[in-house]
Biopython code that builds the backbone (N, CA, C, O; Angstrom):
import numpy as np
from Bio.PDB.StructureBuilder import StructureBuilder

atoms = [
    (1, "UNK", "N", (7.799, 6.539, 1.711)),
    (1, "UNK", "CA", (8.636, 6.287, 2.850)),
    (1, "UNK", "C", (9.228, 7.561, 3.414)),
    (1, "UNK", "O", (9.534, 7.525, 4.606)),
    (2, "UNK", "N", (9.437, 8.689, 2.738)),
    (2, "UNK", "CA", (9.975, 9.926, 3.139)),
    (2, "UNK", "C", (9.098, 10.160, 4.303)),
    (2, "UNK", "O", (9.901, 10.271, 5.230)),
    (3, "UNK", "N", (7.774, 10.314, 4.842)),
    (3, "UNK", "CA", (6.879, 10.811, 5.599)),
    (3, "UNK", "C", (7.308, 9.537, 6.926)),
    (3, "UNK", "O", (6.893, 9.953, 8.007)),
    (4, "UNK", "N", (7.970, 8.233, 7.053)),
    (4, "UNK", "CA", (7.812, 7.200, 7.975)),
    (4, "UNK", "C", (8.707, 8.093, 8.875)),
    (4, "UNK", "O", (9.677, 8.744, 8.487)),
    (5, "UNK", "N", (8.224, 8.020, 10.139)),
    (5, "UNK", "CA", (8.796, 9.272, 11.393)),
    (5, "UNK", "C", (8.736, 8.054, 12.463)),
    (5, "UNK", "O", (7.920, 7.139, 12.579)),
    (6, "UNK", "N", (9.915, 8.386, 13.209)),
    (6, "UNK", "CA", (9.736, 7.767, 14.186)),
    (6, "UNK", "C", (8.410, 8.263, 15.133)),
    (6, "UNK", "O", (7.851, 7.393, 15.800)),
    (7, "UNK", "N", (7.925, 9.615, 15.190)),
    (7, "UNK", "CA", (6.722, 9.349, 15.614)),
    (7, "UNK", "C", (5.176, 9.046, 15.445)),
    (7, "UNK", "O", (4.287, 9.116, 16.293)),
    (8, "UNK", "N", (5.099, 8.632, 13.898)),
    (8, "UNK", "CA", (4.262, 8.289, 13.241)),
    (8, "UNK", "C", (4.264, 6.423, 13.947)),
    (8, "UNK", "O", (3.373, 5.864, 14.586)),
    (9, "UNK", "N", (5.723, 5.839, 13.470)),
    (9, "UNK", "CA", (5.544, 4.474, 13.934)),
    (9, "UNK", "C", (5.266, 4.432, 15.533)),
    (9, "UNK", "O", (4.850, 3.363, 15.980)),
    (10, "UNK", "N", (5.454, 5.455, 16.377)),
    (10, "UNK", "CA", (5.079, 5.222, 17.814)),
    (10, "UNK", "C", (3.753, 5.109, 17.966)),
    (10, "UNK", "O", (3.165, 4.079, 18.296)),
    (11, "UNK", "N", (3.134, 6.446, 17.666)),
    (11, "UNK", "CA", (1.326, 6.541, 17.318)),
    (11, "UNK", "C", (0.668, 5.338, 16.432)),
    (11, "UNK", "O", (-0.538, 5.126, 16.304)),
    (12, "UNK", "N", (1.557, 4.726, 15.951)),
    (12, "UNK", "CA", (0.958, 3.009, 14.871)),
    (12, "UNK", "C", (1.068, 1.920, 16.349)),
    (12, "UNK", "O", (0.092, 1.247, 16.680)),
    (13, "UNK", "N", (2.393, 1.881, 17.140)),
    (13, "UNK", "CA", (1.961, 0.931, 17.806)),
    (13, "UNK", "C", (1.735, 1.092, 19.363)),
    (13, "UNK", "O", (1.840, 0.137, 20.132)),
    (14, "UNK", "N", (1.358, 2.615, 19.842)),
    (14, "UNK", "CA", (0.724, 2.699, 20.773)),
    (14, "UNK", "C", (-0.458, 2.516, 20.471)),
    (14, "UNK", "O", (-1.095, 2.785, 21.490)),
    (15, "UNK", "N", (-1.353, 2.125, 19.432)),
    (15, "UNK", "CA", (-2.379, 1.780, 19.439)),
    (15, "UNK", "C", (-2.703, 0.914, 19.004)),
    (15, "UNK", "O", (-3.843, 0.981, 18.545)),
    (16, "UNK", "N", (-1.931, -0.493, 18.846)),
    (16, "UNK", "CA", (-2.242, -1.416, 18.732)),
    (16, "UNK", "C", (-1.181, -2.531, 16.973)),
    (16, "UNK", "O", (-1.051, -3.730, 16.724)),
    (17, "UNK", "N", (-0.706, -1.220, 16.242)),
    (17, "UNK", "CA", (-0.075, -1.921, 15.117)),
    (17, "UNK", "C", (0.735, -2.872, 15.228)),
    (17, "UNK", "O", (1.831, -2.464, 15.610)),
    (18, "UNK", "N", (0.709, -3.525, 15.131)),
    (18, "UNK", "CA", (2.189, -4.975, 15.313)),
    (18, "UNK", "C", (2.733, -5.326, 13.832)),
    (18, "UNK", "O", (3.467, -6.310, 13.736)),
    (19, "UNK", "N", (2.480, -4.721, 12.885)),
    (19, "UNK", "CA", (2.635, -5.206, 11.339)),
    (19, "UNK", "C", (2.593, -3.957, 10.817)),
    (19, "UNK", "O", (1.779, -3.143, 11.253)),
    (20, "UNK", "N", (3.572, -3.605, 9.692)),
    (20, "UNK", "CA", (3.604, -2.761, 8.894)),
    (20, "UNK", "C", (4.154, -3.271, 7.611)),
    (20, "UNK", "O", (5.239, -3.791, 7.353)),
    (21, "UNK", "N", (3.071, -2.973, 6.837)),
    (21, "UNK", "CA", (3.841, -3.419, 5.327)),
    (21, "UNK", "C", (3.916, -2.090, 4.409)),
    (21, "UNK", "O", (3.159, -1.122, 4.343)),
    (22, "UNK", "N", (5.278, -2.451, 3.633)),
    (22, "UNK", "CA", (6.011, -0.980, 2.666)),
    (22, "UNK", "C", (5.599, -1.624, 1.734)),
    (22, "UNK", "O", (5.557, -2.853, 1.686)),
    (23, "UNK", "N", (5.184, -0.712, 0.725)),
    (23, "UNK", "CA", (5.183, -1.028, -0.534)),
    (23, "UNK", "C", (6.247, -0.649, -1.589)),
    (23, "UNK", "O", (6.057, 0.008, -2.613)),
    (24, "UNK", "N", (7.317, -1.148, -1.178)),
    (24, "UNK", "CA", (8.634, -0.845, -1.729)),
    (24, "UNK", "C", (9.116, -0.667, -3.221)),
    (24, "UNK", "O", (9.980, 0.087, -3.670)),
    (25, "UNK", "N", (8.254, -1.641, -3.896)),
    (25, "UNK", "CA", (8.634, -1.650, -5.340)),
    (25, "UNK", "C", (9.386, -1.976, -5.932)),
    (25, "UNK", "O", (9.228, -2.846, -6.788)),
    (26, "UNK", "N", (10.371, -1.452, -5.715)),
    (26, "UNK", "CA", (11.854, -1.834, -6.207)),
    (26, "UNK", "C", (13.150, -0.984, -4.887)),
    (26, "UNK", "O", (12.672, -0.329, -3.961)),
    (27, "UNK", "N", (14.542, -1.126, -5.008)),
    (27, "UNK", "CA", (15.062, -0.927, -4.256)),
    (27, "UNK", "C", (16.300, -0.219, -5.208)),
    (27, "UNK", "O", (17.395, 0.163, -4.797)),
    (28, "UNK", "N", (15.758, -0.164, -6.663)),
    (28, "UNK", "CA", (16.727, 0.273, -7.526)),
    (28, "UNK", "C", (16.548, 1.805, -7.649)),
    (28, "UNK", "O", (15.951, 1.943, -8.717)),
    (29, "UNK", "N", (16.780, 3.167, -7.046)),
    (29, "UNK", "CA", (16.263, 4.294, -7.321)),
    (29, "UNK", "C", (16.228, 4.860, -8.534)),
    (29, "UNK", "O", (15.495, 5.848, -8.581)),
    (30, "UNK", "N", (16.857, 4.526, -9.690)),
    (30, "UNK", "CA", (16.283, 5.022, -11.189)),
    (30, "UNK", "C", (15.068, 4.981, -11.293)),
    (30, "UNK", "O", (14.264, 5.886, -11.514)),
    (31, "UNK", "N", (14.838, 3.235, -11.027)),
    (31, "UNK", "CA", (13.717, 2.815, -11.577)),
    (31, "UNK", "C", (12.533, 3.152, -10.821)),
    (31, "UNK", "O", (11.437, 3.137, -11.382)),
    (32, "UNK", "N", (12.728, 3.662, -8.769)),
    (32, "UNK", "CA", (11.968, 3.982, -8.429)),
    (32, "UNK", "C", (11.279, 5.095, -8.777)),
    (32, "UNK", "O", (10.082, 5.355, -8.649)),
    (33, "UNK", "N", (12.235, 5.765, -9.264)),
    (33, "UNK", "CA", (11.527, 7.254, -9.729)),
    (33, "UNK", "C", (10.647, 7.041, -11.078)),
    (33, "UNK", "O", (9.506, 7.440, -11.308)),
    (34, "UNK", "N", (11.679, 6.163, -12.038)),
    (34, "UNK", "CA", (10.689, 6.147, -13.038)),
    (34, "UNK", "C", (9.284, 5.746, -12.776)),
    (34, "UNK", "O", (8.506, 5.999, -13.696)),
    (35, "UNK", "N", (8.822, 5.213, -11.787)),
    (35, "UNK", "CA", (7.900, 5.013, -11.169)),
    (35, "UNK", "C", (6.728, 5.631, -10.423)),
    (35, "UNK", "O", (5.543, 5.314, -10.323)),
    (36, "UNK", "N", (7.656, 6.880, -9.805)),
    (36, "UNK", "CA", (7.165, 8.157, -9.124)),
    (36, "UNK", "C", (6.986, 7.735, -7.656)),
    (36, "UNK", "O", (6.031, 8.134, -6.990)),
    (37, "UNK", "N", (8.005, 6.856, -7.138)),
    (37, "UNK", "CA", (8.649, 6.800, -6.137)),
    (37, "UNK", "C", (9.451, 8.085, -5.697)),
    (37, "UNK", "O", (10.196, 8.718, -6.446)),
    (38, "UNK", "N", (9.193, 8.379, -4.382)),
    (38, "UNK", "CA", (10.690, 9.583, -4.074)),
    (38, "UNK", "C", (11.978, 8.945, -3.592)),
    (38, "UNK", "O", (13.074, 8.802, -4.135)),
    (39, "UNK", "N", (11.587, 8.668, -2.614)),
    (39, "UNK", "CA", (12.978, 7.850, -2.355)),
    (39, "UNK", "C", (13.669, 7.280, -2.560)),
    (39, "UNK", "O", (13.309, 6.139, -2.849)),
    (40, "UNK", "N", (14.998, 7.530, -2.583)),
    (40, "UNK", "CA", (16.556, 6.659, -2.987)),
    (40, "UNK", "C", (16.016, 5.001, -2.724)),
    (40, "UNK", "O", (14.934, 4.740, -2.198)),
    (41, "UNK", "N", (16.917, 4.051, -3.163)),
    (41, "UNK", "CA", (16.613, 2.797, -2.542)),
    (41, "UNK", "C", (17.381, 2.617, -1.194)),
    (41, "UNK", "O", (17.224, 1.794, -0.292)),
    (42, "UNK", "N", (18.376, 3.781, -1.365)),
    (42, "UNK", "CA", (19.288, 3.496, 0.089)),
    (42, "UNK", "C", (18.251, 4.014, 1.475)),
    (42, "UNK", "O", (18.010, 3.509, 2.572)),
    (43, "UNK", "N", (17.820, 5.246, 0.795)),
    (43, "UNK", "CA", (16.765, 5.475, 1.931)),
    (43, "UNK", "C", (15.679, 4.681, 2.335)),
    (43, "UNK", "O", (15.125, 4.725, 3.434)),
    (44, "UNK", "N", (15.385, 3.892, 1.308)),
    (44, "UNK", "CA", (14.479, 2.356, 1.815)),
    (44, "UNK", "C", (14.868, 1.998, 2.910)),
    (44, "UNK", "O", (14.283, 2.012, 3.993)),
    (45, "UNK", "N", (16.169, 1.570, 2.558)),
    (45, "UNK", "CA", (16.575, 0.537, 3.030)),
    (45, "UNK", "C", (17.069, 0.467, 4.899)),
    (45, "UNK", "O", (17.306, -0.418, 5.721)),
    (46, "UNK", "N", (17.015, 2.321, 4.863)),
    (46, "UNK", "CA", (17.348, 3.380, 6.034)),
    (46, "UNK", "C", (16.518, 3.040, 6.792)),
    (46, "UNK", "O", (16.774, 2.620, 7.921)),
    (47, "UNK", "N", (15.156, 3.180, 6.222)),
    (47, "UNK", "CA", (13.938, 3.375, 6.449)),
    (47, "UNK", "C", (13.784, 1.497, 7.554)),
    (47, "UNK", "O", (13.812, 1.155, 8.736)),
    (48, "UNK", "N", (13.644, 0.891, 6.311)),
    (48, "UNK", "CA", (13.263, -0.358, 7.185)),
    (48, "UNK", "C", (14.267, -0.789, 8.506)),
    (48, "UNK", "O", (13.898, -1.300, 9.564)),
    (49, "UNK", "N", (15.798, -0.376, 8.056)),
    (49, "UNK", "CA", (15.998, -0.657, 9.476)),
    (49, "UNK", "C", (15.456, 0.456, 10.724)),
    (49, "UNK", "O", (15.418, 0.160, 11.919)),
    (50, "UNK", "N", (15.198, 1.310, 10.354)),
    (50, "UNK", "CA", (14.461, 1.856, 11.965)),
    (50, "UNK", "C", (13.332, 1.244, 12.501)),
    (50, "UNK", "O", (12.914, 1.118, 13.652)),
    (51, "UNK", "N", (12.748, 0.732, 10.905)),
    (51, "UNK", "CA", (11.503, 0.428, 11.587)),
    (51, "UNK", "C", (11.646, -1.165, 12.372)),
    (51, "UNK", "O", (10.656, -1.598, 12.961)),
    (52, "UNK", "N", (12.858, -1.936, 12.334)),
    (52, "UNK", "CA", (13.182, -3.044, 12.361)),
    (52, "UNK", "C", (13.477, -2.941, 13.965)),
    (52, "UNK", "O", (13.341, -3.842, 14.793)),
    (53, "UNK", "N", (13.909, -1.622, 14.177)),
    (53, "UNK", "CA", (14.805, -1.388, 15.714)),
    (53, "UNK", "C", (13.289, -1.046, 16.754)),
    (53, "UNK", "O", (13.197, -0.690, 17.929)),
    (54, "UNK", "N", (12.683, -1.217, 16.148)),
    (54, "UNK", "CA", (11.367, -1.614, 17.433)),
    (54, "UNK", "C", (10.588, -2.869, 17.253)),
    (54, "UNK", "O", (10.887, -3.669, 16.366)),
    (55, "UNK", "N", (9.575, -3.065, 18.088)),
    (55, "UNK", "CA", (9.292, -4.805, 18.232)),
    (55, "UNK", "C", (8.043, -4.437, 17.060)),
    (55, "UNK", "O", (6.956, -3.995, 17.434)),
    (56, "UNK", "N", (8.271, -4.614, 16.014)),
    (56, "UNK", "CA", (7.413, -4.629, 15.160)),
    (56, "UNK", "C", (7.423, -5.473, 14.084)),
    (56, "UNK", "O", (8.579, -5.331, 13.684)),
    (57, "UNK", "N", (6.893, -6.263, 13.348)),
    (57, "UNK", "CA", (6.997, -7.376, 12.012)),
    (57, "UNK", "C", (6.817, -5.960, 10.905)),
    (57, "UNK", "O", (6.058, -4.993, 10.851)),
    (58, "UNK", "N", (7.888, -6.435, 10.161)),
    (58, "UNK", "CA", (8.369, -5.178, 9.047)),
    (58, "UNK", "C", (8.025, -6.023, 7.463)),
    (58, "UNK", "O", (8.994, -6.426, 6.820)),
    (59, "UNK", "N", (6.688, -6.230, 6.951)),
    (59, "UNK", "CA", (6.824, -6.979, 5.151)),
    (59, "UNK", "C", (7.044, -5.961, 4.219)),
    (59, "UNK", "O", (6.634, -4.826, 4.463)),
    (60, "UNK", "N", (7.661, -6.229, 3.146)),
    (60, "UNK", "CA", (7.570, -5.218, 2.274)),
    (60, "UNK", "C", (6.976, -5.951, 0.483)),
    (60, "UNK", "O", (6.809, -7.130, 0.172)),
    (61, "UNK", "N", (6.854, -5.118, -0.075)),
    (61, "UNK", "CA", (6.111, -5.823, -1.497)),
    (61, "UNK", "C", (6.822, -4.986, -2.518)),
    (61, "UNK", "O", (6.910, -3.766, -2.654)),
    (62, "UNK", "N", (7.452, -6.314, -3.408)),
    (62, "UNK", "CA", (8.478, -5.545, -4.835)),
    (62, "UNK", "C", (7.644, -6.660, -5.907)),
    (62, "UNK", "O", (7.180, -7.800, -5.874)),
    (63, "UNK", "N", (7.788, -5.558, -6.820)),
    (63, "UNK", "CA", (6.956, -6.370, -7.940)),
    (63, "UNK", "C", (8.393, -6.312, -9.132)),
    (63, "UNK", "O", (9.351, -5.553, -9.277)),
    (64, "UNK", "N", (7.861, -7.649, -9.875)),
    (64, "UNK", "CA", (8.756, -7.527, -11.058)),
    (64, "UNK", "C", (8.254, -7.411, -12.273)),
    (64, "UNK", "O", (7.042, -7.591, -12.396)),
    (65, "UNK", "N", (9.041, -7.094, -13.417)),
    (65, "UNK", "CA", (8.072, -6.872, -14.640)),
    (65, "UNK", "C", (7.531, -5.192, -14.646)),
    (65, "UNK", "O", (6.641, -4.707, -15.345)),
    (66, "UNK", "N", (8.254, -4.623, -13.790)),
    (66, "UNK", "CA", (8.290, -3.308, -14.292)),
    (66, "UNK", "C", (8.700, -2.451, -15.540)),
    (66, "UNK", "O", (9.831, -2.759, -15.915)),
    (67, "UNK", "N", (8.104, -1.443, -16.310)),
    (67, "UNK", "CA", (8.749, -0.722, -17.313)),
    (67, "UNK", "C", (9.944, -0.462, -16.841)),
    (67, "UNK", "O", (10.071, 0.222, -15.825)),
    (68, "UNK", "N", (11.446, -1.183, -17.789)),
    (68, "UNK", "CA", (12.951, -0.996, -17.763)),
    (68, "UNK", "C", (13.516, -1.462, -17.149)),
    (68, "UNK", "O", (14.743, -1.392, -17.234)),
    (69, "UNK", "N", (12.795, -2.278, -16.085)),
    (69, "UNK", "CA", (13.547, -3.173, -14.870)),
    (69, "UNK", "C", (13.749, -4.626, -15.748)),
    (69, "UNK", "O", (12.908, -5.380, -16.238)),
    (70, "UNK", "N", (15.050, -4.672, -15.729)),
    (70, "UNK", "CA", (15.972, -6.047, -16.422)),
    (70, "UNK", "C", (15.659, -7.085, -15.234)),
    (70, "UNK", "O", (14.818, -6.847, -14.368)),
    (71, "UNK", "N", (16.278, -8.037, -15.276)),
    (71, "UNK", "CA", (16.321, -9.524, -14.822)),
    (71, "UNK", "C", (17.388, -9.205, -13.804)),
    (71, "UNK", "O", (17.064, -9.527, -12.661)),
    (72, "UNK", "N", (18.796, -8.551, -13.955)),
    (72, "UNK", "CA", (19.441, -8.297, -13.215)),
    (72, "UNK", "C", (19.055, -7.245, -12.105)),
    (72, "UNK", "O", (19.329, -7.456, -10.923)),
    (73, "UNK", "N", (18.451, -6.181, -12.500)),
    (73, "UNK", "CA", (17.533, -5.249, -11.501)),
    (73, "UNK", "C", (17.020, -6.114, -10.291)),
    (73, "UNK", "O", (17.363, -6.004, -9.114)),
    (74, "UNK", "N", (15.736, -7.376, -11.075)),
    (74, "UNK", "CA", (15.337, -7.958, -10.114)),
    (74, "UNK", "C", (16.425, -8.559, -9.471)),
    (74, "UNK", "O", (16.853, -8.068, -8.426)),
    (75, "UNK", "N", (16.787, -9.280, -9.828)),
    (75, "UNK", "CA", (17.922, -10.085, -8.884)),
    (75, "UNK", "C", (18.684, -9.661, -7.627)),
    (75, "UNK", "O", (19.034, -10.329, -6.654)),
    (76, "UNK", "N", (18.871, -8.139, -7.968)),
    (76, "UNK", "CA", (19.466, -7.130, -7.200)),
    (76, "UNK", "C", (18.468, -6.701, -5.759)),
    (76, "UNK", "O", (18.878, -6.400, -4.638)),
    (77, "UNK", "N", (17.306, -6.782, -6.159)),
    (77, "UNK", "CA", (16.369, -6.286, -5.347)),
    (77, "UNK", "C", (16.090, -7.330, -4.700)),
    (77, "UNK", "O", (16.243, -7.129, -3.495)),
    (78, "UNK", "N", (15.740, -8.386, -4.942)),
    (78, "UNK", "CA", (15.684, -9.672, -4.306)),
    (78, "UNK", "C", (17.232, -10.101, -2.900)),
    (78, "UNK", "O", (17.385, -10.567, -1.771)),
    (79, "UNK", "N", (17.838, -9.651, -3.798)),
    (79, "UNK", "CA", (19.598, -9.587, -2.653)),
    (79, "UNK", "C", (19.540, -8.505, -1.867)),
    (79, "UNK", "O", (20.215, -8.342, -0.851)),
    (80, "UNK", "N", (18.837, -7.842, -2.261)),
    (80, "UNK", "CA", (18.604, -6.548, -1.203)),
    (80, "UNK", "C", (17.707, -6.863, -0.124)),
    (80, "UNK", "O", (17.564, -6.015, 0.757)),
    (81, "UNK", "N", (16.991, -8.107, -0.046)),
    (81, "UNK", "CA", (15.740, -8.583, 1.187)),
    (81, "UNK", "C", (17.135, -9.177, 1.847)),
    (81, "UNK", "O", (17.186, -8.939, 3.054)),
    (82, "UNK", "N", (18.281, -9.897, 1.330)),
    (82, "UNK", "CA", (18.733, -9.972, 2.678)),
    (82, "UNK", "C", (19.621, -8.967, 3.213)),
    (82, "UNK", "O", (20.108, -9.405, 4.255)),
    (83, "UNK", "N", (19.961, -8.026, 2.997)),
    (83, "UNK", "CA", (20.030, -6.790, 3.579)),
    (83, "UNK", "C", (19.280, -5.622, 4.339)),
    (83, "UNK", "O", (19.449, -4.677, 5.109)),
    (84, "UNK", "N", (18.350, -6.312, 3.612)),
    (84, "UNK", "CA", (16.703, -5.227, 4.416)),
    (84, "UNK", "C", (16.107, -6.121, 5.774)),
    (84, "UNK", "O", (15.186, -5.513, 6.319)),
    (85, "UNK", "N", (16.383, -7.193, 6.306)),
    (85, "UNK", "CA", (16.455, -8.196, 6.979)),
    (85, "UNK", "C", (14.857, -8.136, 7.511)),
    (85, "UNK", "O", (14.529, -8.029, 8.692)),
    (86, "UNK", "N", (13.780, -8.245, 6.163)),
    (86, "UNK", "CA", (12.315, -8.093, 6.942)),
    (86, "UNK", "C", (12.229, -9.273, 7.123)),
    (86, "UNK", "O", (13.032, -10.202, 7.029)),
    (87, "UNK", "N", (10.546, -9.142, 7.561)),
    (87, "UNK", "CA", (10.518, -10.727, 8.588)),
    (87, "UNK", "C", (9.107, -11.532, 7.416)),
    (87, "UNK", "O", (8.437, -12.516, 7.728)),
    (88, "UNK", "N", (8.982, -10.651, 5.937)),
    (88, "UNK", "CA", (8.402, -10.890, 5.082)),
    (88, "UNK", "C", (8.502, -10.137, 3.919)),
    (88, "UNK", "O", (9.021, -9.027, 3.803)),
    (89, "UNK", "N", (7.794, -11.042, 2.784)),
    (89, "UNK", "CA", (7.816, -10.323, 1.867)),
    (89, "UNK", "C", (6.777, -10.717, 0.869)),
    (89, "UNK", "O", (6.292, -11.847, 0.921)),
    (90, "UNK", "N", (6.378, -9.787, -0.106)),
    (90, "UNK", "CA", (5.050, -10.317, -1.158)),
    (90, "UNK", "C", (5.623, -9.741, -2.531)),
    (90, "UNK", "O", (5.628, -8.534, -2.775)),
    (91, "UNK", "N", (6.142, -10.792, -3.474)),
    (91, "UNK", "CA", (6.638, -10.377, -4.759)),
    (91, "UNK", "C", (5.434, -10.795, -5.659)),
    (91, "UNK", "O", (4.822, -11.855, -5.530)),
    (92, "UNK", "N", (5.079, -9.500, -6.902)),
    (92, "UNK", "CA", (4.253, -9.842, -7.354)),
    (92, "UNK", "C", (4.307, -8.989, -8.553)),
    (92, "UNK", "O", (4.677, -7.814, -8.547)),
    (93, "UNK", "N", (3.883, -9.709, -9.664)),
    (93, "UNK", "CA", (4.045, -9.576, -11.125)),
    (93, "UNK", "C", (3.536, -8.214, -11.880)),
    (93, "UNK", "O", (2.309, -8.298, -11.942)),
    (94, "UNK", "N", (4.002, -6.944, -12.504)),
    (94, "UNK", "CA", (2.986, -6.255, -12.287)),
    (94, "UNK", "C", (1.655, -6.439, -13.585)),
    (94, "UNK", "O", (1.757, -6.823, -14.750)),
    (95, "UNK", "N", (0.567, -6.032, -12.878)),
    (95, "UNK", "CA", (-0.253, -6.324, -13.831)),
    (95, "UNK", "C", (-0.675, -4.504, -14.265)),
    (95, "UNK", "O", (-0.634, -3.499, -13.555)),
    (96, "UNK", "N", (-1.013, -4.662, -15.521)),
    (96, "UNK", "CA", (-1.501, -3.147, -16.136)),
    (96, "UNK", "C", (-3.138, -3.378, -16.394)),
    (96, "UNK", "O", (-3.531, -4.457, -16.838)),
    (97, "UNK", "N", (-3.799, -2.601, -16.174)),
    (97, "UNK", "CA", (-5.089, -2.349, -16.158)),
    (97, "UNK", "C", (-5.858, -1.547, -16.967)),
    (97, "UNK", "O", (-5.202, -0.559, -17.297)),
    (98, "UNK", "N", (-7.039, -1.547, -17.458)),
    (98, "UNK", "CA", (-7.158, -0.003, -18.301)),
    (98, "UNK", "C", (-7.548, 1.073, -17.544)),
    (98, "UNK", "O", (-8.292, 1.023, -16.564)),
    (99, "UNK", "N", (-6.884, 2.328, -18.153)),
    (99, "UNK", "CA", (-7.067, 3.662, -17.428)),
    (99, "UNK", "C", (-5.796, 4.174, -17.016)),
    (99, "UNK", "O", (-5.560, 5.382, -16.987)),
    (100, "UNK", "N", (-4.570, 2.858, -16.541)),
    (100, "UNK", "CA", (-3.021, 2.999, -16.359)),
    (100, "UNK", "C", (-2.130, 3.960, -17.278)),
    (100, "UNK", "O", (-2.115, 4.079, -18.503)),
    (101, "UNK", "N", (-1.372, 4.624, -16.254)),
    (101, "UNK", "CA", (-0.658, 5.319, -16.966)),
    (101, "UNK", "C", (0.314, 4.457, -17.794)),
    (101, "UNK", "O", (0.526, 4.806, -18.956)),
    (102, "UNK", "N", (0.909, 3.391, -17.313)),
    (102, "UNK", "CA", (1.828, 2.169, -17.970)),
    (102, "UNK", "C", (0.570, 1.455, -19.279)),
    (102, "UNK", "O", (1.004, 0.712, -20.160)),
    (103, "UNK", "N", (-0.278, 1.656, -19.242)),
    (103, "UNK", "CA", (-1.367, 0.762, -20.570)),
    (103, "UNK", "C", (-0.623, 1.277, -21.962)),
    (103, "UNK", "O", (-0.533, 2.494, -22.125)),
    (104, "UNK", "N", (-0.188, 0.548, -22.781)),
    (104, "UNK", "CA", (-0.040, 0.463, -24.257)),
    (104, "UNK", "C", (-1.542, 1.045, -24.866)),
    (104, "UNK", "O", (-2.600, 0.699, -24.341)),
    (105, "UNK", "N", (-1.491, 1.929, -25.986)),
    (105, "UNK", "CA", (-2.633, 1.911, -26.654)),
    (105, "UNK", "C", (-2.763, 0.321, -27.085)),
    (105, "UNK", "O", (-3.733, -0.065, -27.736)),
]
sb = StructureBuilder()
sb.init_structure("model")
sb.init_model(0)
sb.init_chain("A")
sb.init_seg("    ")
for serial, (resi, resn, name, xyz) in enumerate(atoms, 1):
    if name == "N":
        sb.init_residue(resn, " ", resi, " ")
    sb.init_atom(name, np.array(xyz, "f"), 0.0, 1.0, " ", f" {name:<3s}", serial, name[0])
structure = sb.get_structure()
C-alpha cells in the first residue's frame, strides 16, 4: 500500500478500473510486519479512505489464522471494516503450502 498514489489510482481508472482490491491482511501493524507487510494498519486504513474519495468499489482481503494473531486481533480487524467503510470484503483462512516460509518441518 505504501506505492498506492493518487496518480497511480488516476492511470487505474482513466483506463477503465472500477474495482480495486487490497490485500490487506490484517490491520494490526505488529502482526503486519511479522508478516512482511510495510505499512502501519493506520496507514491502511489512510490508504483506503483516499481510495474511497473517488467513484471507485474499494474490497479488501484479511485472512485469519495467522502466525500470533489471537481471536481478539481478529475481532479487531473485522471492527476495523467498519471503519475502513469498503464496499467489500474476502476473509479467508490462511492455508500453508509446501515450500512456505510459515511450513512447520
Amino acid at each position: 500500500m505504501h506505492d498506492l498514489t493518487p496518480e497511480k489510482i488516476d492511470a487505474w481508472l482513466s483506463n477503465g478500473v472500477n474495482r480495486i482490491s487490497l490485500e490487506v491482511q490484517s490491520f494490526d501493524t505488529d502482526l503486519r510486519q511479522r508478516i512482511g507487510r510495510i505499512d502501519s494498519g493506520e496507514t491502511v486504513l489512510d490508504k483506503i479512505a483516499m481510495l474511497k474519495s473517488y467513484d471507485v468499489t474499494v474490497i479488501i482481503d484479511l485472512i485469519y489464522g495467522l502466525p500470533g494473531q489471537t481471536v481478539d486481533m481478529w475481532l479487531e480487524d473485522v471492527k476495523a471494516l467498519e471503519t475502513a467503510d469498503v464496499d467489500g470484503m474476502d476473509l479467508y483462512q490462511l492455508n500453508i503450502f509446501p515450500g512456505e516460509p510459515w511450513r512447520r518441518p
